[in-house]
C-alpha positions as CSV (number, residue, x, y, z in Angstrom):
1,X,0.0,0.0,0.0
2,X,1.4,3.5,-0.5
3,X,2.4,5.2,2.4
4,X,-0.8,8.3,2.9
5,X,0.6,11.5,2.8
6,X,-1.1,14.6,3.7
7,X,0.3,18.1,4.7
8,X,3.6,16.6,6.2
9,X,1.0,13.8,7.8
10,X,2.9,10.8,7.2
11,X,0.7,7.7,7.8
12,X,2.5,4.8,9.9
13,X,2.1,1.6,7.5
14,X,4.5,-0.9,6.5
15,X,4.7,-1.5,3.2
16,X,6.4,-4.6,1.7
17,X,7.2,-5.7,-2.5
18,X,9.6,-7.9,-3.9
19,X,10.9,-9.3,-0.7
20,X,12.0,-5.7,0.8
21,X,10.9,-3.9,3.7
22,X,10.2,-0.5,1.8
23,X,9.3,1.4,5.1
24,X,10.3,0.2,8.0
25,X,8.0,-0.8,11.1
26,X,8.9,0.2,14.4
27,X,8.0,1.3,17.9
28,X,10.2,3.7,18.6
29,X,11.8,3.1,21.9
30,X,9.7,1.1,24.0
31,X,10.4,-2.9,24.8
32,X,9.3,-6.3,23.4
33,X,5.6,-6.9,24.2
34,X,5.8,-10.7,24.4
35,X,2.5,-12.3,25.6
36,X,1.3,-8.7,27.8
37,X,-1.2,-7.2,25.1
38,X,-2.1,-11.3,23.1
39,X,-5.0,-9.5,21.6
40,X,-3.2,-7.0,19.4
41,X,-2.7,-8.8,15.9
42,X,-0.2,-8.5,13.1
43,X,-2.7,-7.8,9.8
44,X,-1.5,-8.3,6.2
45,X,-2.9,-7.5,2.7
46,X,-2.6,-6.0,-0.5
47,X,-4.0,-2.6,-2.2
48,X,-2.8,-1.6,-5.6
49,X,-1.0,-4.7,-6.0
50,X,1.2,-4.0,-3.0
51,X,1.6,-6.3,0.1
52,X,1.5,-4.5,3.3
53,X,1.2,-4.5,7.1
54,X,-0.4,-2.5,9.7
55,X,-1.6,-3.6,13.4
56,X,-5.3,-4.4,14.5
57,X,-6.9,-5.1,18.0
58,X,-8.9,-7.9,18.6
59,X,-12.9,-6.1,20.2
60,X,-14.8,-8.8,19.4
61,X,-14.5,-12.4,18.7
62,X,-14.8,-11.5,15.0
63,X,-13.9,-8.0,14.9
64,X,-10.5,-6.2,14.4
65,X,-10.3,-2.6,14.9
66,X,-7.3,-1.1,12.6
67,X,-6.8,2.4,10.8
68,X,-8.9,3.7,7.8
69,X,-5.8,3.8,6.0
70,X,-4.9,0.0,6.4
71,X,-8.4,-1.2,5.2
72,X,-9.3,1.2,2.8
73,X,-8.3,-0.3,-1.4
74,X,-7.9,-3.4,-0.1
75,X,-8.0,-6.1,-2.6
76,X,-9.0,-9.5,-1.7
77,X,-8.6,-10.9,1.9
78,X,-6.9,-9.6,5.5
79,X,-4.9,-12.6,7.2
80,X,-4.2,-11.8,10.8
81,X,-2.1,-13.6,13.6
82,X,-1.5,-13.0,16.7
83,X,1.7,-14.5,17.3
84,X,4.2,-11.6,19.0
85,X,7.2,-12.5,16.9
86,X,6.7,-12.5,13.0
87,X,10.6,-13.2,12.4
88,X,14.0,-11.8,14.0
89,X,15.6,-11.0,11.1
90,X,15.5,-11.1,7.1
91,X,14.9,-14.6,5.4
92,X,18.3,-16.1,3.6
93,X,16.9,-15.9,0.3
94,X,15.1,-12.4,0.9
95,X,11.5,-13.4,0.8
96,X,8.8,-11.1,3.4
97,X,8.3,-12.4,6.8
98,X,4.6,-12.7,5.6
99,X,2.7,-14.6,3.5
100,X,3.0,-13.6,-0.5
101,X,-0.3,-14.1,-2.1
102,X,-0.5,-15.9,-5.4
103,X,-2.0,-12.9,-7.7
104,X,-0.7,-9.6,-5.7
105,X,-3.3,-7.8,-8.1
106,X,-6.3,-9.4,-6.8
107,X,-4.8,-9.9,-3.2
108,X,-4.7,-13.0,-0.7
109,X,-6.8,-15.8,-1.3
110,X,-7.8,-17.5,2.0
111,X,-6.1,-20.7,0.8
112,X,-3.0,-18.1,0.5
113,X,-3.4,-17.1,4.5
114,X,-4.5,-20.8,6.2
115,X,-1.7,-22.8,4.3
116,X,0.8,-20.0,6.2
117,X,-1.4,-20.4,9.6
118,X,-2.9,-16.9,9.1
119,X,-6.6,-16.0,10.5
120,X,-8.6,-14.9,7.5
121,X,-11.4,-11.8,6.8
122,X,-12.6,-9.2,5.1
123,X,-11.6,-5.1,5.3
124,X,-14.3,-2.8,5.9
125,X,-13.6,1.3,5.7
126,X,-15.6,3.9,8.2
127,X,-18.0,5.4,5.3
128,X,-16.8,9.0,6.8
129,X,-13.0,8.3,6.3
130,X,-11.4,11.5,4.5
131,X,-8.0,10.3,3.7
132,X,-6.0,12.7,5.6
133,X,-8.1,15.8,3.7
134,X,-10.7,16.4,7.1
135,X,-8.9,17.0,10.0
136,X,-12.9,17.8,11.8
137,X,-14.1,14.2,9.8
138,X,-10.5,12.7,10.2
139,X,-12.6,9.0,10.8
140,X,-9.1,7.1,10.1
141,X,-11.0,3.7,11.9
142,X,-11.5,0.1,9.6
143,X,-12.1,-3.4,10.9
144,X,-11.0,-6.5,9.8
145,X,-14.6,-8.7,9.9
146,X,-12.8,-12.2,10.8
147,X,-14.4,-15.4,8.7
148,X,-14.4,-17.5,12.3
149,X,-14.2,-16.6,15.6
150,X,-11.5,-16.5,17.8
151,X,-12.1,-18.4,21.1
152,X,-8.6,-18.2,22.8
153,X,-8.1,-14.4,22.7
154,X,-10.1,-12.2,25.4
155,X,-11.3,-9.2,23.2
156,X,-9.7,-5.5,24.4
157,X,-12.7,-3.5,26.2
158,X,-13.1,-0.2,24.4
159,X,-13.0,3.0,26.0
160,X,-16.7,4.3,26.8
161,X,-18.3,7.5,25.1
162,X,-16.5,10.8,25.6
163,X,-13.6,8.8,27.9
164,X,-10.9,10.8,27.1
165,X,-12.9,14.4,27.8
166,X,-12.2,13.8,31.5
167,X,-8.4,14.7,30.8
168,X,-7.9,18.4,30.9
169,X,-4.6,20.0,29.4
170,X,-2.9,19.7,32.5
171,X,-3.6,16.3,33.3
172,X,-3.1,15.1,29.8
173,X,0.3,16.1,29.7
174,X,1.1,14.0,32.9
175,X,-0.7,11.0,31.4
176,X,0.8,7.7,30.0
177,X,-1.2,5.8,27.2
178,X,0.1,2.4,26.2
179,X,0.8,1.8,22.5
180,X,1.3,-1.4,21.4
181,X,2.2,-1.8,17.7
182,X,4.4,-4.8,15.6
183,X,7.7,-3.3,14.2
184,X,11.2,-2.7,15.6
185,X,12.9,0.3,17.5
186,X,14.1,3.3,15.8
187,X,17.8,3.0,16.1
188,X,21.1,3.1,14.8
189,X,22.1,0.6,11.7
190,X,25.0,-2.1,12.6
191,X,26.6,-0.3,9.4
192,X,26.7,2.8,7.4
193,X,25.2,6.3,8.6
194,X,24.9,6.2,12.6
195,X,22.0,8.5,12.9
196,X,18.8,6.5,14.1
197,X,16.2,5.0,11.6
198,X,13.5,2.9,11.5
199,X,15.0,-0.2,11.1
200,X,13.0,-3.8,9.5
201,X,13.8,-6.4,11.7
202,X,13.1,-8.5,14.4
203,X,9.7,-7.9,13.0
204,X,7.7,-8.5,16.6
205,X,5.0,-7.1,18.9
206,X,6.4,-3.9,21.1
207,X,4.8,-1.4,23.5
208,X,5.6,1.8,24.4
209,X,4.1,4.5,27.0
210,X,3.6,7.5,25.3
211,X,2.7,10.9,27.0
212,X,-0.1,13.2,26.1
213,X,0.4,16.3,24.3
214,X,-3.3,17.8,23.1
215,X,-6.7,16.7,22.5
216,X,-9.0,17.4,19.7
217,X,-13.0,16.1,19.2
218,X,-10.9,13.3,16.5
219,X,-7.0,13.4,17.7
220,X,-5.0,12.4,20.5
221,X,-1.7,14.0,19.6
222,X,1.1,12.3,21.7
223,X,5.1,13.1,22.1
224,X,6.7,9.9,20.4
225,X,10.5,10.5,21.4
226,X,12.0,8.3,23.4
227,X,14.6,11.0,25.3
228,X,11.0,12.6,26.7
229,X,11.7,11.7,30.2
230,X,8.2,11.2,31.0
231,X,7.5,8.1,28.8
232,X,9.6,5.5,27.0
233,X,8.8,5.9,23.3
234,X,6.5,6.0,20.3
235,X,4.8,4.6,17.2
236,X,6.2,4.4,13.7
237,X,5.7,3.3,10.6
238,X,3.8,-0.2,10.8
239,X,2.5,0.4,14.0
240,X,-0.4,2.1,12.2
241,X,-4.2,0.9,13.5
242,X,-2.3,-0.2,16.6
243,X,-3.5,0.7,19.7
244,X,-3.3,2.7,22.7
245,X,-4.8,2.1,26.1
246,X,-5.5,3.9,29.1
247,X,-7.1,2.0,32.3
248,X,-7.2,-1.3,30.9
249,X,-9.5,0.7,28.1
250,X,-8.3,1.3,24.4
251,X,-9.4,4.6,23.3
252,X,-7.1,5.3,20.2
253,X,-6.3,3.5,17.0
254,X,-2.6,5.0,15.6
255,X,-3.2,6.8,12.6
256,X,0.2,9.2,11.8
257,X,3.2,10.5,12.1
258,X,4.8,13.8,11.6
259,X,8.3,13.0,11.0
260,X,9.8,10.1,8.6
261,X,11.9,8.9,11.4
262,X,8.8,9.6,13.7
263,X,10.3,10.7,17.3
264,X,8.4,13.2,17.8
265,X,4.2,14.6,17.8
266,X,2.4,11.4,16.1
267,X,-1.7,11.6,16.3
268,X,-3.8,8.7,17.1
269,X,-7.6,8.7,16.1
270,X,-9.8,8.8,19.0
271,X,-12.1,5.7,19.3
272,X,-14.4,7.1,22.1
273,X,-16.4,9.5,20.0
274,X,-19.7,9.2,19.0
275,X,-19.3,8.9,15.4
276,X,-16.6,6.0,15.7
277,X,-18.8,4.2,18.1
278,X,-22.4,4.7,16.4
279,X,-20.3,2.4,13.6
280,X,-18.9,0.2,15.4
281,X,-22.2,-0.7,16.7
282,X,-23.1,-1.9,13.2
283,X,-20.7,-4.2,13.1
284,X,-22.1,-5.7,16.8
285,X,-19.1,-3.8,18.3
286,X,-20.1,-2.0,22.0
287,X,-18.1,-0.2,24.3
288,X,-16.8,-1.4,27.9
289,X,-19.6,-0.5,30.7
């Protein structure tokens, strides 16, 4: 999928062809997740005719929620997994840590995902998703509908209408979210230029806890570097749809990034709003409480 760009917004997705990690996926900072968040979910797919990956969060036993941008164009299916380690480092003969499908025009076939172990399903869009144009109808929500339920995952509980409004500026800047996304660090190569980058591999699950930084009716805008000393790192390219929790609740989804090596402001689309939630309730999805 091509990376979404809108007035410097940089949109956090991985995208893979021909065997290469074209933009790398990463957590900045922040430490392996292992087993702590099991129902946050690797998802891959193709759009254009290009394989990518974003993250998703298991709110139902058939539901993922992701980021507009990772479901909207899809062709063909979503496979998901939930396993925290998709590989440690780049395949001998260069092949992506994810399943290829057999016709990257039309997408994966489920016969393409289950033959690799991958969960299968089907991308759905928010119908008031603006691509990066609205930043008042920003909507950047989409849900992997899953073709069987998953019965050994507890779904995450989402955040109740208007949860984040309790946080006034004040408080929000003292406040830690959790963001969990799949990707690596942003750090120095083994070789060549020293300064930090996104770097491919070990492709796994990592979390972060990422302070607040300003609140709109659609945006949680967040401080992403690592050297803030009140939290210990970011999301990054990869880690978009991923989410972010506060109180055991998710409110956010990842959505983008201002900076290609993305260690700073990054915004995450709020998921306790009315307009996210009225959806959501479509698709049998209901908030915590």
């Amino acid at each position: 999928m091509n990376i979404g760009r809108a007035a410097a917004v940089l949109a956090a997705s991985t995208a893979l062809v021909a065997g290469t990690a074209l933009a790398a996926s990463a957590i900045t900072g922040g430490e392996r997740d292992g087993n702590g968040h099991s129902n946050v979910a690797l998802i891959t797919f193709y759009a254009g005719g290009r394989l990518s990956t974003c993250t998703a969060t298991l709110v139902s036993p058939t539901v993922l929620l992701t980021a507009g941008h990772c479901t909207a164009g899809v062709s063909g299916s979503v496979g998901a997994t939930f396993d925290p380690v998709i590989a440690e480092e780049p395949a001998a003969d260069g092949s992506p840590p994810v399943p290829v499908a057999s016709d990257p025009a039309a997408g994966y076939t489920d016969a393409d995902l289950e033959v690799a172990g991958y969960l299968t399903g089907t991308a759905d869009t928010h119908p008031g998703y603006s691509g990066f144009t609205d930043p008042r109808n920003w909507n950047d929500v989409g849900v992997v509908v899953l073709d069987q339920p998953v019965d050994d995952v507890t779904p995450a509980p989402l955040a109740p209408e208007g949860y984040l409004d309790q946080l006034t500026p004040a408080v929000l800047h003292d406040t830690l979210f959790t963001a969990v996304g799949f990707g690596t660090e942003v750090r120095q190569a083994e070789a060549g230029p020293q300064k930090p980058t996104p770097q491919p591999f070990p492709f796994v699950r990592r979390v972060a806890q990422v302070p607040g930084q300003k609140l709109t009716a659609q945006i949680l805008q967040v401080n992403g570097n690592e050297k803030d000393p009140r939290g210990t790192g970011g999301t990054c390219l990869g880690d978009s749809g991923g989410p972010s929790f506060l109180h055991g609740f998710q409110v956010t989804v990842t959505s983008y990034s201002n900076t290609p090596n993305c260690r700073y402001i990054a915004g995450f689309q709020r998921v306790d709003i009315p307009v996210v939630q009225e959806w959501l309730a479509t698709l049998g999805v209901a908030p915590a409480g």
